[in-house]
C-alpha positions in Angstrom: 94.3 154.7 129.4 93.5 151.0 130.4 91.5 150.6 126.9 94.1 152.4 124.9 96.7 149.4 126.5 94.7 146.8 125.8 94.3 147.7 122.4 97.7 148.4 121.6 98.3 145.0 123.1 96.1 143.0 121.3 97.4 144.4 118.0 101.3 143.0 118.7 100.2 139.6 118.9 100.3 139.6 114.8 97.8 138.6 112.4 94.9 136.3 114.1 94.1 132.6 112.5 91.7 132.3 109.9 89.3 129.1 111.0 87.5 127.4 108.3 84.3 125.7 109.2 84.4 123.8 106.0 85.6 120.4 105.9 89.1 120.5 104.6 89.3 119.3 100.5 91.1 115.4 100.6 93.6 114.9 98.4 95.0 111.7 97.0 98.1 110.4 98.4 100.3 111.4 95.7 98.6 114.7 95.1 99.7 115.5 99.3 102.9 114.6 98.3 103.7 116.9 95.4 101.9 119.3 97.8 104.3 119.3 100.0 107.3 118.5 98.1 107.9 115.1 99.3 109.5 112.6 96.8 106.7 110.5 95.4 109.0 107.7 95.5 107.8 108.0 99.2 104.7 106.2 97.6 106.5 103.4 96.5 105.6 99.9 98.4 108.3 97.9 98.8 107.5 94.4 98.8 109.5 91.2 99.4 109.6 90.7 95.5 108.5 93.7 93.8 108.3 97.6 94.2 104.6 98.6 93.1 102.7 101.5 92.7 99.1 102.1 92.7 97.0 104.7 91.6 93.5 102.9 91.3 90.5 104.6 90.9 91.9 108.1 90.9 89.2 109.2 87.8 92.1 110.2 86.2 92.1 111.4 82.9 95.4 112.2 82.8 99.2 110.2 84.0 100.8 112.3 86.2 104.7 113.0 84.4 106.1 112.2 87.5 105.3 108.1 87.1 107.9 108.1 84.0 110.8 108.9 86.4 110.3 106.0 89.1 111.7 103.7 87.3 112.4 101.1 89.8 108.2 100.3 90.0 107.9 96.4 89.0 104.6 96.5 89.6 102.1 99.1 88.3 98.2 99.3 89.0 96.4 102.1 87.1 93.4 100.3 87.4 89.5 101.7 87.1 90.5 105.5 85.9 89.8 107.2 82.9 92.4 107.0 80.6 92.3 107.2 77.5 95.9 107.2 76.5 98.9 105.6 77.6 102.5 107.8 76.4 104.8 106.3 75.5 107.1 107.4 78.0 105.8 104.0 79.5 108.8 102.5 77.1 110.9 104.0 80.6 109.7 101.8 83.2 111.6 98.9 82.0 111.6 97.1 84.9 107.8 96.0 85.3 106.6 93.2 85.7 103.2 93.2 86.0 101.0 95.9 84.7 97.6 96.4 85.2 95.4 99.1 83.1 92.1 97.4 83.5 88.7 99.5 83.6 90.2 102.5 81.3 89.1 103.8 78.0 91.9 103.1 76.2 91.3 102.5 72.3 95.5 101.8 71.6 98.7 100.8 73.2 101.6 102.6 72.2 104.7 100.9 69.9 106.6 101.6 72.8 105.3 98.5 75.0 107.9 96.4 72.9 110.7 97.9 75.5 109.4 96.7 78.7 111.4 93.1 78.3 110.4 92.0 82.3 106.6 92.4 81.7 104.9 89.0 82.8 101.4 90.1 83.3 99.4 92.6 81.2 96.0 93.8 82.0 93.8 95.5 79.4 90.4 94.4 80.2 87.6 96.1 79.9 88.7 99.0 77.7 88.1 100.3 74.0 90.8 98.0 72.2 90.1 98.1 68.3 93.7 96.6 68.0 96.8 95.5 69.3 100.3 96.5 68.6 102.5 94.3 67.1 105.3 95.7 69.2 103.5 93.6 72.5 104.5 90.3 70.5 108.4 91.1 71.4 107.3 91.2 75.3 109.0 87.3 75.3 108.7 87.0 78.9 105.2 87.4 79.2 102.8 84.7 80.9 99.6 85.8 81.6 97.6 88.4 79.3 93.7 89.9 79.4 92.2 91.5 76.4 89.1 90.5 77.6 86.0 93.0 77.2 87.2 95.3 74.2 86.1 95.6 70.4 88.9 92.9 69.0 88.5 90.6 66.0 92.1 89.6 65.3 95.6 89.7 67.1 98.6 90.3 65.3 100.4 87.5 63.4 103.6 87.8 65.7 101.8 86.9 68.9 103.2 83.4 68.0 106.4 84.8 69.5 105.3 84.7 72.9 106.4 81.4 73.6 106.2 81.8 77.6 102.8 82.7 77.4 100.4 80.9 79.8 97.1 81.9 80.3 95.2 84.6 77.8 92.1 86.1 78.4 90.3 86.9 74.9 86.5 86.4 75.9 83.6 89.5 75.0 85.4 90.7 72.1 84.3 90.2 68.5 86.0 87.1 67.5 84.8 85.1 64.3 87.4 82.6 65.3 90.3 82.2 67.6 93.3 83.9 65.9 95.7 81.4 64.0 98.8 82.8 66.1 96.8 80.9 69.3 97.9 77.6 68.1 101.6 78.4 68.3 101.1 79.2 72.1 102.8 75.6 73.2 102.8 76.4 76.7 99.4 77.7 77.0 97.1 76.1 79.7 94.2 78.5 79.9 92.6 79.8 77.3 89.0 82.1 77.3 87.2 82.8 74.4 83.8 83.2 75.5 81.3 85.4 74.2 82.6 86.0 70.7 81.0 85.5 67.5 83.1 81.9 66.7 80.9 79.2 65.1 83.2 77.0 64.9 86.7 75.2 66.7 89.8 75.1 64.4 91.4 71.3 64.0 94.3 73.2 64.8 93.2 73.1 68.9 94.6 69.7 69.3 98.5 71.3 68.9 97.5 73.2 72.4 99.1 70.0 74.1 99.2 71.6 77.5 96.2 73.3 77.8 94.0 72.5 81.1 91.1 74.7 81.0 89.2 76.2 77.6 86.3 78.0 77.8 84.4 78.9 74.6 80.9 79.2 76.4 78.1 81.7 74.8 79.2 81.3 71.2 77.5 80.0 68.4 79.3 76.9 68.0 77.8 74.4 66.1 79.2 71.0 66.2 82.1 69.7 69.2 85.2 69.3 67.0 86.8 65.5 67.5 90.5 67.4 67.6 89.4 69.0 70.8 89.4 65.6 72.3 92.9 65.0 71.6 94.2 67.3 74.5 93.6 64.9 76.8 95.7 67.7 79.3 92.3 69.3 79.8 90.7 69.8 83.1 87.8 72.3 82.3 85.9 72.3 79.3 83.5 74.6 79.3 81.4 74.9 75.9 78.0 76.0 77.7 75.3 78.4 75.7 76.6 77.2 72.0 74.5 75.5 69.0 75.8 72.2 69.7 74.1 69.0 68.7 76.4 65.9 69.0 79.5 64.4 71.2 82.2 62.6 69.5 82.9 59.1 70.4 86.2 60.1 71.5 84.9 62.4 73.6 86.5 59.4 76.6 89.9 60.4 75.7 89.5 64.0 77.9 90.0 61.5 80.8 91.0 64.2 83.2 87.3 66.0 83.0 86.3 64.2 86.2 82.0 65.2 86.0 79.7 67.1 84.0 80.2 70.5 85.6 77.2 72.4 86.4 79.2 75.7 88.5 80.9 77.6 86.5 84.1 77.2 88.9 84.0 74.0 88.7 86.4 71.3 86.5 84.8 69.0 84.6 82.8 68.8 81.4 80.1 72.1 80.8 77.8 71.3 78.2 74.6 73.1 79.4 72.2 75.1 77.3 73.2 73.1 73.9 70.0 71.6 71.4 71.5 68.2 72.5 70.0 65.5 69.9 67.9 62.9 72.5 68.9 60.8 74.6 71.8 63.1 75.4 70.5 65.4 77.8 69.0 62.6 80.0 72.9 60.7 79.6 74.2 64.0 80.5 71.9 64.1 83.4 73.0 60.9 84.5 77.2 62.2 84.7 80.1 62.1 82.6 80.8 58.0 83.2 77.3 57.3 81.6 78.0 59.4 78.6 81.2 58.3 78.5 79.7 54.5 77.9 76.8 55.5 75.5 79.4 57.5 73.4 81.9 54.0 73.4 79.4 51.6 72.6 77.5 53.9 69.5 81.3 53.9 67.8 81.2 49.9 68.3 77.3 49.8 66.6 
């Protein structure tokens, strides 16, 4: 009778608990929160300037749909994934500022890039870029792009429009020369075009009146144009790892270049690894005030 009690006892407590040994299967933030039907504009950080969101190395290959309706995100980091595509339901989050889609596999941007009026920075570095839309040149606010690290050879004529912008990134692409467009850039002051395929400097670098560091190192530049020394503005000059040869005597006029630079962080003239014609490399040994002189008085002989 005592058994039969038990039993019947033990079956009114309702269905037992299933335990899994198994570690339990982690989900990204924003994954939990669909999951359990919270609002993903839970995920949304609110800074004192900006509302970002970040979805950085997710591997995904995919957006998820519900990005295109937080439309308050200023700041947007889809960094290190997998994309390969970006919709063009991005044309909806018009109120970014800065977005960053480094580390993807993205061969295009969509047309749609031309609606997002409050981007300042753009990250596209290190993806598959063959080209880039025109459409990005009516993005008049922006000050600070990266194409760096893609399959480029030429920008798009209206990128002359983008009168804000302050620092582009074009290095390890497959430049013959740096885009004509470039020299309309008036308020540029940093400009990277290292590791291209240029052999030469356009005269047209001396309209560049504000820039303070250029970087054209491992090229296959051939001769230091005498243009180049007519923005005196610069502060870095880095033409390291080119075919160079010979200085021009008014090489003094760069009078903010304040050594010969031997880090790669550091201002100053970088003129390393060049076939420098003797006795340059020992003047250039002996810093920039010494090369400076030799370069004055061979102008004077």
């Amino acid at each position: 009778m005592g058994v039969r009690q038990s039993r019947a006892r033990s079956k009114d407590k309702g269905p037992k608990r299933v335990l899994f040994t198994g570690r339990r299967q982690k989900f990204s933030p924003w994954d939990d929160a669909l999951l359990l039907g919270r609002d993903p504009r839970s995920l949304l950080k609110r800074g004192m300037h900006h509302v970002s969101f970040s979805l950085v190395t997710r591997g995904m290959t995919d957006i998820p749909d519900f990005l295109w309706g937080l439309s308050e995100v200023q700041k947007l980091n889809l960094s290190h994934n997998q994309l390969r595509v970006l919709p063009p339901e991005v044309g909806k989050l018009t109120r970014i500022v800065v977005l960053n889609l480094c580390g993807n596999r993205l061969k295009s941007l969509p047309r749609e890039v031309s609606l997002l009026q409050s981007l300042k920075v753009l990250f596209v570095n290190m993806n598959c870029l063959t080209e880039v839309p025109a459409e990005l040149s009516l993005c008049r606010n922006l000050e600070v792009l990266s194409l760096s690290h893609n399959c480029l050879s030429q920008l798009p004529a209206g990128f002359a429009d983008l009168s804000r912008l302050r620092k582009l990134n074009l290095s390890n692409n497959s430049f013959a020369h740096i885009p004509v467009c470039v020299f309309s850039l008036k308020e540029l002051i940093f400009l990277h075009v290292g590791s291209n395929r240029l052999e030469n400097i356009a005269e047209s670098i001396q309209h560049l009146a504000s820039l303070q560091i250029f970087i054209a190192e491992g090229n296959n530049i051939h001769s230091f144009p005498r243009s180049l020394c007519l923005v005196t503005s610069l502060e870095l000059l880095n033409l390291n790892n080119n075919d160079i040869q010979t200085l021009p005597s008014e090489l003094h006029l760069l009078c903010r270049l304040v050594r010969i630079a031997w880090n790669p962080m550091d201002k100053g003239l970088h003129i390393s690894h060049n076939p420098l014609s003797k006795p340059l490399p020992e003047l250039v040994e002996g810093g920039l005030e010494m090369l400076f002189s030799y370069l004055k008085d061979k102008k004077h002989t």
